[in-house]
Wavefront OBJ file of the C-alpha trace (Angstrom):
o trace
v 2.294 12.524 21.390
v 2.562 10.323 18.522
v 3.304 11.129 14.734
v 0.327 11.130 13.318
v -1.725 11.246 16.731
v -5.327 11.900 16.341
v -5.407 11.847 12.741
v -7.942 9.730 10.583
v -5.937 7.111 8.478
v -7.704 4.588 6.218
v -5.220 1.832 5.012
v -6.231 -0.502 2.442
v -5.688 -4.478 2.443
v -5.251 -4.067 6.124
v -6.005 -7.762 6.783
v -2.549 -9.418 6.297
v 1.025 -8.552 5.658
v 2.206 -4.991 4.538
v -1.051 -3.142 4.891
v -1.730 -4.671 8.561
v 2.232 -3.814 9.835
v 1.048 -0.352 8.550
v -2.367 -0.058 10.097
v -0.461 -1.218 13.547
v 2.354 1.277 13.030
v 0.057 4.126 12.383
v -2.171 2.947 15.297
v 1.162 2.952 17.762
v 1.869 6.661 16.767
v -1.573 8.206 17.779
v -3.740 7.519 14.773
v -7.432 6.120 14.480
v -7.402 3.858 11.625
v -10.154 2.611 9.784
v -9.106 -0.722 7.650
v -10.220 -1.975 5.102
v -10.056 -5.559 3.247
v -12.270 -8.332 1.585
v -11.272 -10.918 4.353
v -13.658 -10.033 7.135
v -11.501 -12.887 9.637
v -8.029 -11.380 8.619
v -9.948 -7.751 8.959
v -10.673 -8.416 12.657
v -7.632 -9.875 13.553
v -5.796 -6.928 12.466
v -8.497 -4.946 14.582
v -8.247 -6.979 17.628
v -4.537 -6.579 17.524
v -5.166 -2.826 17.281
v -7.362 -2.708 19.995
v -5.450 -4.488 22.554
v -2.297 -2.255 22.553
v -4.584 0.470 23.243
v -5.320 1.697 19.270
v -8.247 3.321 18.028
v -9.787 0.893 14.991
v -12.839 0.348 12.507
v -12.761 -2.205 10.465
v -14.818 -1.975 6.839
v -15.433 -4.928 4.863
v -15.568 -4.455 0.751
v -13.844 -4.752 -2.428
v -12.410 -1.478 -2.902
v -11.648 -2.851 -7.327
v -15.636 -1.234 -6.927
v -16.806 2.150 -6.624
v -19.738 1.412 -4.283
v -17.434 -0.166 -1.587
v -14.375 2.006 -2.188
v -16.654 4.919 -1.265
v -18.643 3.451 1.357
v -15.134 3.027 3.233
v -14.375 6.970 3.093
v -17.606 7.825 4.071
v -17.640 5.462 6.805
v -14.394 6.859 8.283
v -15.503 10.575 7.647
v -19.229 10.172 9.424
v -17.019 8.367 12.530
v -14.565 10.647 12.599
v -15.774 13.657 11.272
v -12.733 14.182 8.798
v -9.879 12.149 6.466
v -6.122 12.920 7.235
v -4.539 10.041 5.590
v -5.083 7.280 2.844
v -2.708 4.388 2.278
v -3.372 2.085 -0.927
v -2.220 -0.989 -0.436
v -4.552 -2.988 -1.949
v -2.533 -4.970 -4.818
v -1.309 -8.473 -6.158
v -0.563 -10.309 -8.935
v -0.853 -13.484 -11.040
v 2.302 -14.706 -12.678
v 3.234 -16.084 -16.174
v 5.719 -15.898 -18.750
v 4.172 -13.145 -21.520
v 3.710 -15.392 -23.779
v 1.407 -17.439 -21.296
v 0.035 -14.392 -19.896
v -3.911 -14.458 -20.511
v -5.855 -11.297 -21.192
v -8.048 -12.141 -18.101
v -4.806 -12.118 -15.837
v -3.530 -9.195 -17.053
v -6.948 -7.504 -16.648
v -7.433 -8.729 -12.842
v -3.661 -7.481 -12.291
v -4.334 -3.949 -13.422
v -7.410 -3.751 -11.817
v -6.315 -4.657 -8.500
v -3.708 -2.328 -8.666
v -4.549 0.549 -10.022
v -8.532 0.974 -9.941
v -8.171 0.206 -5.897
v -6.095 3.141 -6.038
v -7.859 5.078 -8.449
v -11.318 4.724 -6.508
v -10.302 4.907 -2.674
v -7.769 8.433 -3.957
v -11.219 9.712 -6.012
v -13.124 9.570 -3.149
v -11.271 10.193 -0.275
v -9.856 13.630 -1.933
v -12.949 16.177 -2.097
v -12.353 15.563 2.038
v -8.779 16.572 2.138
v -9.396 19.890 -0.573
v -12.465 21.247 2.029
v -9.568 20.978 4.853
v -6.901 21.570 2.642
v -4.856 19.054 4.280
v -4.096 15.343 3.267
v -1.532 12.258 3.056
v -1.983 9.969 0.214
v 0.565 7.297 0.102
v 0.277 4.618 -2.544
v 1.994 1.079 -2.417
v 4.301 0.365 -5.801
v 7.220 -1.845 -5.995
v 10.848 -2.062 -7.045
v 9.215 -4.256 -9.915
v 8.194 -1.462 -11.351
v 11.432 -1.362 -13.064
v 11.329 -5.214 -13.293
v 12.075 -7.824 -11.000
v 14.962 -10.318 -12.213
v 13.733 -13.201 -9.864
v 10.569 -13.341 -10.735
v 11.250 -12.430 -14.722
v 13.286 -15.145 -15.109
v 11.327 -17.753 -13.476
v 7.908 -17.130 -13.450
v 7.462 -13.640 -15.533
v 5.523 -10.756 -13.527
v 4.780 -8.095 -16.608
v 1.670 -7.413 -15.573
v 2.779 -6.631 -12.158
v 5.466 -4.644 -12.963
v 2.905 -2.416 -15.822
v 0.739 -2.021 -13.108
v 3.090 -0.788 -10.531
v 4.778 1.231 -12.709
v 1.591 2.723 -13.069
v 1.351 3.340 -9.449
v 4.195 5.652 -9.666
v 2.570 7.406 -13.169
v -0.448 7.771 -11.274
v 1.307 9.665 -7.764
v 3.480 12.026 -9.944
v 0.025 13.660 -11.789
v -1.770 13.546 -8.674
v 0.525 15.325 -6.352
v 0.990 18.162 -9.093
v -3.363 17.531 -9.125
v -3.308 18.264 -5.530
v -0.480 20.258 -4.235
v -2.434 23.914 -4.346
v -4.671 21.897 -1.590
v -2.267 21.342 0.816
v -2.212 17.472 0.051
v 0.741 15.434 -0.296
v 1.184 12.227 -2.847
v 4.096 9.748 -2.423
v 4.446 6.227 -2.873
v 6.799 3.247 -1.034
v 8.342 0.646 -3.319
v 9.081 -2.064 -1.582
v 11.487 -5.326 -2.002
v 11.199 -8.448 -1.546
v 9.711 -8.604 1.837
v 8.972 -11.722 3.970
v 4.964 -11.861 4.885
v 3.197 -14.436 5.503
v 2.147 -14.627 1.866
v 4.866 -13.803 -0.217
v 7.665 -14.996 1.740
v 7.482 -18.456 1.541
v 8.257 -18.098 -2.792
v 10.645 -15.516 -1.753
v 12.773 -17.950 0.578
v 12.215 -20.954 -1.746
v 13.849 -18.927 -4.604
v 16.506 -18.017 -2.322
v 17.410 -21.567 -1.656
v 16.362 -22.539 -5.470
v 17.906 -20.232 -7.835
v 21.018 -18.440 -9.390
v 19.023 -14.933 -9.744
v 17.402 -15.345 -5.864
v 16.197 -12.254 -3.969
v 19.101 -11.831 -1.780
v 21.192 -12.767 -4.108
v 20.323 -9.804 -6.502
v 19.647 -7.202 -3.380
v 22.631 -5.581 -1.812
v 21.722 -5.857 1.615
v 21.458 -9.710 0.872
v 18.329 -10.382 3.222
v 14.078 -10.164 3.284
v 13.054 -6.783 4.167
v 10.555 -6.536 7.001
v 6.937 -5.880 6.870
v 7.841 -2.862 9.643
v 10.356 -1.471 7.897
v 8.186 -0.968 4.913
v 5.665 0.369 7.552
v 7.983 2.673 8.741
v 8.527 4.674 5.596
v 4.873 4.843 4.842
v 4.916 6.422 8.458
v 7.277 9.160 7.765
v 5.648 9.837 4.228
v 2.188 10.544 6.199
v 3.357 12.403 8.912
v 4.471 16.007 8.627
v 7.758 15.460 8.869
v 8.006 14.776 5.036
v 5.439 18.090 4.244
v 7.675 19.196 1.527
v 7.637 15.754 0.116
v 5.189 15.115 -2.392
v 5.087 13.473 -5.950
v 7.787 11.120 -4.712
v 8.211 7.024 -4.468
v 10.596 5.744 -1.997
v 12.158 2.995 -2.751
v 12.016 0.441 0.677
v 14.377 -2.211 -1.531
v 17.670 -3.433 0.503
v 19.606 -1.326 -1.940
v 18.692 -2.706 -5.369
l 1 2 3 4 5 6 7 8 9 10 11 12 13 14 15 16 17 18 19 20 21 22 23 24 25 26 27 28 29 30 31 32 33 34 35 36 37 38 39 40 41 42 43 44 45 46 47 48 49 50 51 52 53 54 55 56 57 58 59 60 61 62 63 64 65 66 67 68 69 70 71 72 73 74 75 76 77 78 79 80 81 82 83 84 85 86 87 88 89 90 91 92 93 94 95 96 97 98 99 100 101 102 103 104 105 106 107 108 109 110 111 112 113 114 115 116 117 118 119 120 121 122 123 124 125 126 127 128 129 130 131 132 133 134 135 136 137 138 139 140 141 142 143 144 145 146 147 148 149 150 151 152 153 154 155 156 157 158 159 160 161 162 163 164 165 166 167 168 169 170 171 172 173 174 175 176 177 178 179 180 181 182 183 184 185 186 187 188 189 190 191 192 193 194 195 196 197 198 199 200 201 202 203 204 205 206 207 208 209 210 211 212 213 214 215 216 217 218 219 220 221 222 223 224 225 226 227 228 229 230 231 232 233 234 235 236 237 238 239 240 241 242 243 244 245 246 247 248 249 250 251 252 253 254
């Protein structure tokens, strides 16, 4: 029997990097997994590699920054399954500048991203989890929450780090929200962690720059898309059921 076997998870931004090492690693420990993404190729390649190591796997294509899509990918997941045990919100990014370069329009799309993904996908996936009084909500923030000095000094990331800061703002009411319901809120803050997307910045400041990622992390390395997988794992299963209101820091130390 797996962790989380036979329980519904939705992850968000499933088709690349953190959110599809998640969607695998819940997959792998008994879970059907609905996914969903904007990138209808990178959607079904996560799927197919779900599917052929024996996983259970729906794939939903939408924008999740509306509420339309964001709840049409709850209530596809609860008509197939018939219930909602788990929601991961990964869905984030960011566009970089110095502030005093920052547009309005950046910061807008930042925050958005962010924070109404997660706002939307937790609004309607909870009503589910209070009827069963039973529910894992995980959201994604990040160690530059509390500012990143790599990417502050050379290519400023405020809005990233507002919005992620928000992240964690935004877990600590909820679980208190929630916790009469028998649903637990946490989020994972990762590193700097080598996908396919960030990691090729990440490794050119570490071969660039004074104030590089493992330069300014004590472990001195990347962290691994699976390792930030693997805390999002324990945080949804019930081994961490008197965990809640909590963000774990996944951040090689720093």
């Amino acid at each position: 029997m797996g962790r989380v076997q036979d329980r519904v998870a939705i992850v968000t931004g499933a088709a690349h990097g953190l959110g599809q090492a998640m969607a695998r690693r819940l997959a792998e420990e008994g879970a059907r997994v609905v996914l969903g993404d904007l990138d209808a190729a990178g959607l079904e390649h996560t799927a197919a590699s779900i599917t052929s190591a024996g996983g259970v796997v729906l794939p939903v294509v939408g924008d999740v920054t509306e509420e339309a899509p964001a709840a049409r990918l709850i209530q596809t997941a609860v008509e197939r399954y018939g219930r909602l045990d788990i929601l991961v919100n990964n869905v984030g990014g960011s566009r970089t500048a110095k502030i005093w370069e920052l547009t309005a329009a950046d910061w807008d799309f930042v925050l958005r991203l962010n924070l109404r993904s997660t706002f939307l996908c937790t609004r309607y996936a909870v009503p589910h989890m209070m009827r069963q009084r039973y529910g894992k909500i995980v959201c994604i923030s990040s160690g530059a929450r509390e500012g990143t000095p790599w990417t502050a000094y050379y290519q400023g990331g405020s809005a990233y780090s507002a919005a992620k800061a928000g992240v964690h703002g935004f877990v600590r009411d909820v679980a208190l929200e929630l916790a009469e319901y028998g649903i637990n809120v946490n989020a994972v803050a990762p590193g700097p962690i080598d996908t396919e997307r960030a990691g090729p910045n990440l490794q050119h400041l570490n071969e660039t720059v004074e104030y590089s990622p493992n330069r300014m992390t004590p472990l001195r390395r990347l962290g691994q898309p699976m390792e930030v997988a693997n805390a999002v794992l324990f945080l949804v299963s019930d081994e961490a059921a008197y965990i809640t209101g909590h963000t774990l820091s996944v951040t090689g130390g720093r």
